[in-house]
C-alpha positions as CSV (number, residue, x, y, z in Angstrom):
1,X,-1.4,-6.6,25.6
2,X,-4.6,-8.3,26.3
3,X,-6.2,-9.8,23.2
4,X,-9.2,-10.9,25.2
5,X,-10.6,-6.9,24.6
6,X,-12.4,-6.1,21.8
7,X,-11.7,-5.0,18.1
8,X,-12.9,-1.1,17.0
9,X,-12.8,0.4,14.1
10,X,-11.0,4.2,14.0
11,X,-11.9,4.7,10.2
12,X,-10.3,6.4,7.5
13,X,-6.5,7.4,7.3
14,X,-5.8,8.6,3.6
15,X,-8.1,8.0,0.2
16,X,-4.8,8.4,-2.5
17,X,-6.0,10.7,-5.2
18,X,-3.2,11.3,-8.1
19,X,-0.6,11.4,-5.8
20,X,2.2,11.1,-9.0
21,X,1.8,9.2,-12.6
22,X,2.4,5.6,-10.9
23,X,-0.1,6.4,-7.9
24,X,-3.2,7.6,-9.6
25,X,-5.5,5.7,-6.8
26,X,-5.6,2.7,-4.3
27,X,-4.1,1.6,-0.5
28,X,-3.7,-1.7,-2.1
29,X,-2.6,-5.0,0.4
30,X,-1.2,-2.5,3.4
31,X,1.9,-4.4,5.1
32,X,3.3,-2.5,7.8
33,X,6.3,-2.2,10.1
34,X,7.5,0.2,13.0
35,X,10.1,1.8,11.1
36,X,11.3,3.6,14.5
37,X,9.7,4.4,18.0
38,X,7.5,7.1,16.4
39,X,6.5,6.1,13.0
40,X,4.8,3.2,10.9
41,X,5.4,2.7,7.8
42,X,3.0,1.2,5.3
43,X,3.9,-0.4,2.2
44,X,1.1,-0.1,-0.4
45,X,0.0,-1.2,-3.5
46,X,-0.2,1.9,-5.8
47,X,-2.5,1.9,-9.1
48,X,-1.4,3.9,-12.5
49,X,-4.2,4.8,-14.9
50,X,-4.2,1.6,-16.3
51,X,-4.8,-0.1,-12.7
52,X,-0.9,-1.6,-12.6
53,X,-0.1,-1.7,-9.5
54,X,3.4,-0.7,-7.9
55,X,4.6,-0.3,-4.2
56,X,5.1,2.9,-2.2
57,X,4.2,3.6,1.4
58,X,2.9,5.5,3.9
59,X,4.5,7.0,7.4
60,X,2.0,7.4,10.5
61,X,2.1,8.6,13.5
62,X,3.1,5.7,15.7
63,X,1.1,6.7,18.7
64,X,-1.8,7.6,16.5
65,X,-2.0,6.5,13.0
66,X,-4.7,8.9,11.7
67,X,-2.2,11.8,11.5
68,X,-0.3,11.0,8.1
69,X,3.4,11.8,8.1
70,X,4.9,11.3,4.7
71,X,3.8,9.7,1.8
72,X,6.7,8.1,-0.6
73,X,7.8,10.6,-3.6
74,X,8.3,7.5,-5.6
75,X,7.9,3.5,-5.9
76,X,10.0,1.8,-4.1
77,X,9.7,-1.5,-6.4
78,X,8.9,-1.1,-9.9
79,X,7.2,-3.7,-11.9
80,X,9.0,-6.8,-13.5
81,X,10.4,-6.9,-16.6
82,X,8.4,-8.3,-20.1
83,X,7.3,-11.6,-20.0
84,X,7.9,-12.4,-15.9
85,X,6.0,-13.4,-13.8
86,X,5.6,-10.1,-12.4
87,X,5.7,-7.8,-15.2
88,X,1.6,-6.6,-14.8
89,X,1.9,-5.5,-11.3
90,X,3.3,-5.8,-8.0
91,X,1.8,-5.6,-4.5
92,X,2.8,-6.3,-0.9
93,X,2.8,-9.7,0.6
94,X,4.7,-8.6,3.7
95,X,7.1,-6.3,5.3
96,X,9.2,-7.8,7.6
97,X,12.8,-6.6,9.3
98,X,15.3,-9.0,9.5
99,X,19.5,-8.2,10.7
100,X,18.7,-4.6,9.6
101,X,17.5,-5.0,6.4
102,X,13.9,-5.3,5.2
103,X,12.6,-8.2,3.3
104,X,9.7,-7.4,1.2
105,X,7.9,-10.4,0.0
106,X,5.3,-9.2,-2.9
107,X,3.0,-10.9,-5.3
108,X,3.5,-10.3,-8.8
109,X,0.9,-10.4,-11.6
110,X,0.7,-11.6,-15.5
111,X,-1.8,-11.7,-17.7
112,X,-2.1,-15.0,-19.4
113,X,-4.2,-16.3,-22.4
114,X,-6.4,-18.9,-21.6
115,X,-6.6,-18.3,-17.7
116,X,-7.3,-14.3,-16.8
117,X,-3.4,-14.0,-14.3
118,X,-1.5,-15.8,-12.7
119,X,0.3,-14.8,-9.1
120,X,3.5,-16.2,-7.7
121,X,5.8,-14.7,-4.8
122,X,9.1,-12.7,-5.2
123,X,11.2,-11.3,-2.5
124,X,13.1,-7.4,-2.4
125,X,15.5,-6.3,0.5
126,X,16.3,-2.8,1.4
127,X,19.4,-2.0,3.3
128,X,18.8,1.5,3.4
129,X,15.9,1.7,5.9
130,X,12.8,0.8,3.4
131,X,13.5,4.1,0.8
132,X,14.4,1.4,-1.9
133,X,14.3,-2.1,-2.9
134,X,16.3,-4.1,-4.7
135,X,15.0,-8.4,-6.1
136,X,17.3,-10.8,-4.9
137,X,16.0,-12.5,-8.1
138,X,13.9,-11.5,-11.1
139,X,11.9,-15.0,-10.6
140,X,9.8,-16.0,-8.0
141,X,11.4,-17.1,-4.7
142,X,7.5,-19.1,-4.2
143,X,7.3,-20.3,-7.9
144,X,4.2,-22.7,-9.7
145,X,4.7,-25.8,-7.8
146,X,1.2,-28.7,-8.1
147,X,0.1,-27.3,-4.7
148,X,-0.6,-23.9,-6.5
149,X,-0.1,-24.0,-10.5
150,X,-2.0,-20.7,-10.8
151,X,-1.5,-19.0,-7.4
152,X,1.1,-19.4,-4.2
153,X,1.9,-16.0,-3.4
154,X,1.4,-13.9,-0.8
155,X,4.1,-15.0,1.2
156,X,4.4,-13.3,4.9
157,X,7.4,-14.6,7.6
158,X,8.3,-14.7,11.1
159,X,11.7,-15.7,11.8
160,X,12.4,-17.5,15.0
161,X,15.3,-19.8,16.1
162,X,17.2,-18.6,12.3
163,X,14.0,-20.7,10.6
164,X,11.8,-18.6,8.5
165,X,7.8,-19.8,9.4
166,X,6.0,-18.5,6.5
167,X,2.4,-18.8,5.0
168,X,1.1,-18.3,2.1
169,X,-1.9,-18.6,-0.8
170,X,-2.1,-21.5,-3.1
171,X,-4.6,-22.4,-5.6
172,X,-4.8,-24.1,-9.1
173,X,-8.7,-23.1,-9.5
174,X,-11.2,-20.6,-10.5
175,X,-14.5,-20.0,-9.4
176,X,-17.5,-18.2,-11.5
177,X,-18.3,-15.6,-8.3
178,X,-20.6,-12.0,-9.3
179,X,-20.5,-12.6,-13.0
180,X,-16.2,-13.2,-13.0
181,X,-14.1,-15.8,-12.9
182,X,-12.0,-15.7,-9.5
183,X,-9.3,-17.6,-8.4
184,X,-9.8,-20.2,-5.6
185,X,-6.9,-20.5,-3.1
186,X,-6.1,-21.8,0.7
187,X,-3.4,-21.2,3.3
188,X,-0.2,-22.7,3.1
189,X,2.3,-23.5,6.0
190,X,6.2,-23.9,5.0
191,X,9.5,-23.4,6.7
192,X,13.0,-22.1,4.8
193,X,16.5,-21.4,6.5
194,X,16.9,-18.2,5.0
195,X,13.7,-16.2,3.8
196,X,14.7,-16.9,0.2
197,X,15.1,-20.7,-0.9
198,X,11.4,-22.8,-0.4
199,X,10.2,-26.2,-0.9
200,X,7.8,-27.0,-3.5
201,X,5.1,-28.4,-1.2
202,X,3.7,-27.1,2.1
203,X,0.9,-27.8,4.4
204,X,-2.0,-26.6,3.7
205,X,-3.5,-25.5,7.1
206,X,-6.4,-23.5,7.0
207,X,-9.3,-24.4,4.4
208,X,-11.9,-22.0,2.2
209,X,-15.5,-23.0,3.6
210,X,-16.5,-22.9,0.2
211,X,-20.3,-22.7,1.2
212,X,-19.3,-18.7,2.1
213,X,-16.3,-18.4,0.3
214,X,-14.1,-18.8,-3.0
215,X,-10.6,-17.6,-1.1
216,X,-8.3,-17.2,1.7
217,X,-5.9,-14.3,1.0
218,X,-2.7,-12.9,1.7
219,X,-2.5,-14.4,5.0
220,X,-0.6,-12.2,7.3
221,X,1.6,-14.3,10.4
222,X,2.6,-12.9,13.6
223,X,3.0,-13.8,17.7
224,X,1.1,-12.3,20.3
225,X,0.9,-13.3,23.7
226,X,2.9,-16.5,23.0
227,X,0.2,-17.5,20.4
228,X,0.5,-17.8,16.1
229,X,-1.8,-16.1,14.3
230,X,-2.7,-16.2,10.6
231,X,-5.0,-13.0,9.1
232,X,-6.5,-13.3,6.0
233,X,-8.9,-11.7,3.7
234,X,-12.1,-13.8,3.0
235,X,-13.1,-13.7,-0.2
236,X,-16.7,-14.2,0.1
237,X,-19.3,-15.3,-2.4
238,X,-21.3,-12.2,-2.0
239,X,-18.3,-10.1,-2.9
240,X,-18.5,-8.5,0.3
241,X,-15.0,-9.3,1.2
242,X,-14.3,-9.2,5.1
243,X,-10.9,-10.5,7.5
244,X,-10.3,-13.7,9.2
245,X,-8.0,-14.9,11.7
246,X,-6.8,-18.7,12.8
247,X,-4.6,-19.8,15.6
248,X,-2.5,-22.0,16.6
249,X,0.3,-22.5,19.5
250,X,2.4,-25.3,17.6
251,X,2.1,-24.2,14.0
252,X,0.7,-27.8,12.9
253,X,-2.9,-26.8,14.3
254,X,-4.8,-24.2,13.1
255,X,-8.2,-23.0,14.4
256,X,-10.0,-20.8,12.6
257,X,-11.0,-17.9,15.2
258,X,-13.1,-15.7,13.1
259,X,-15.4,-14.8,15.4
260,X,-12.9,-12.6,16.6
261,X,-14.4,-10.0,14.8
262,X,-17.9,-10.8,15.5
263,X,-18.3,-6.7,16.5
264,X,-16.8,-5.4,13.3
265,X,-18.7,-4.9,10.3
266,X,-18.6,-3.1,7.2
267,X,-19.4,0.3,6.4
268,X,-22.6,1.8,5.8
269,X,-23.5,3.0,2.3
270,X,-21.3,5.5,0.8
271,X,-18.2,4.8,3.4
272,X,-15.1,3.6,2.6
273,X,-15.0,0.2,3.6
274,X,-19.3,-0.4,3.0
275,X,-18.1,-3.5,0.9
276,X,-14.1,-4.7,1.7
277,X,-12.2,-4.9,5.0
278,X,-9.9,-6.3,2.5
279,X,-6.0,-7.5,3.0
280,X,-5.9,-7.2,7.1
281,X,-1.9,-6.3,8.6
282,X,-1.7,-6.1,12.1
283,X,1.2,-4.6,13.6
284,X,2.0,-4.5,17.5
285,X,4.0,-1.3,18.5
286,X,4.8,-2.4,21.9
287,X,1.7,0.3,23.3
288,X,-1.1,-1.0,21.0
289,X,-2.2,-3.3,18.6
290,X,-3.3,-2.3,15.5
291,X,-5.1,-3.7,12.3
292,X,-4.6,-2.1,8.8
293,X,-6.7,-2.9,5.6
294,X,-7.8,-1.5,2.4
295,X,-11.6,-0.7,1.7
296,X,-13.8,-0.7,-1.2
297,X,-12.5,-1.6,-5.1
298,X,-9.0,-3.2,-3.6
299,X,-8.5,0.0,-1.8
300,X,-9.9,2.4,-4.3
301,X,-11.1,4.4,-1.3
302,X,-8.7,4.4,0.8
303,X,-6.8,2.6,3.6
304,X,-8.4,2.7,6.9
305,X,-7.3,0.8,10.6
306,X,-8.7,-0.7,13.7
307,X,-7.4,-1.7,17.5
308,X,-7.7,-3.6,20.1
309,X,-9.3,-1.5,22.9
């Protein structure tokens, strides 16, 4: 595939409107996997009425992800349970197939007194082909550590050589940005042996230019072509919240390539994504490269794509 070509945005695929009691709105943090030759699947973040978020999914069309195949009857991870760290929510981090299982890493939420949340990691498997999800542990597998007392979540994973590479979002600050208090987080680099057991401390490898921005989100790792990359939602000061990318070929030095996107811009007024190309997850089917992410209000209206053309 040849990355040198140009991003272009296809649009829309599906704005979820009361699609049961747990998925009143919202395409929240899109993760996706080829599930087979023909379809994708895309793990969502699913709002309720009161804006708790659980995880279903969406099939598309491999060859052309507009067409919508299936959408998931019911969660396939229900939140925590009282008092964990996940017990206000739960939202994709990354899907990611490994011996013929898949390893959902998610971020959960919890409401906390004197700071507004807090979000730390947890992993699910499936071993029946993504339809359900079981914790291998009702704590977080990327707990508080100093590097991120508030934040370190997000997790995403490639495993090469039976080493898990993973990156993630750490932060122990907030930042007053349009008249809220938002948490300020960076991109973290660590390595486990088996997708489940990590250090306290990893290398933080790709900084917030804090002149533009307050956060670098849910960073989402892959290989094309040979080369690491890193996606990541900017979390700008504006609140118009666009995509990033870094690379690296040694996974110790990261260059920001944001500029990668230099053609892409949001929406115009009253389209989907007219303030949030929010959470990016690219996926390479083998034919084409493509690039999902929510839109406006965390995916309120909708999840849309892009590819490489």
């Amino acid at each position: 595939m040849d990355l040198t070509r140009r991003w272009e945005k296809v649009g829309l695929i599906h704005k979820p409107y009361n699609e049961a009691s747990w998925w009143v709105s919202n395409a929240m943090a899109p993760t996706a996997i080829l599930l087979n030759e023909s379809i994708i699947r895309v793990f969502l973040g699913c709002w309720d009425n009161d804006g708790i978020s659980r995880i279903g999914y969406l099939d598309l069309n491999a060859a052309n992800p507009s067409e919508l195949v299936n959408i998931s009857k019911e969660f396939v991870l229900d939140i925590g349970m009282p008092g964990c760290f996940d017990d206000n929510g739960v939202f994709p981090g990354h899907a990611y197939k490994y011996n013929n299982n898949i390893y959902l890493y998610y971020t959960g939420f919890q409401k906390l007194h004197k700071i507004p949340f807090s979000n730390f990691g947890g992993l699910a498997i499936s071993i029946d082909g993504g339809e359900s999800f079981s914790r291998v542990s009702k704590a977080p597998v990327m707990d508080r550590s100093d590097e991120g007392l508030f934040t370190r979540a997000g997790t995403s994973v490639i495993c090469e050589n039976g080493i898990f590479k993973s990156c993630y979002s750490a932060g122990s600050s907030w930042k007053f940005v349009a008249n809220k208090v938002r948490p300020v987080y960076e991109v973290y680099y660590i390595e486990s042996e088996n997708g489940i057991d990590f250090k306290n401390k990893g290398n933080c490898i790709i900084n917030c230019d804090f002149n533009l921005e307050h956060g670098l989100g849910r960073p989402q790792i892959t290989k094309l072509n040979n080369v690491y990359y890193i996606f990541y939602t900017r979390r700008m000061l504006d609140f118009k919240y666009f995509i990033g990318v870094a690379k690296s070929t040694d996974l110790v030095t990261w260059v920001r390539i944001d500029n990668w996107f230099l053609n892409i811009s949001l929406g115009k007024q009253n389209e989907f994504d007219s303030e949030m190309i929010y959470f990016p997850s690219v996926i390479d089917t083998g034919n084409n490269i493509y690039l999902f992410y929510s839109g406006n209000g965390y995916g309120k209206d909708g999840l849309g794509y892009m590819k490489i053309i």
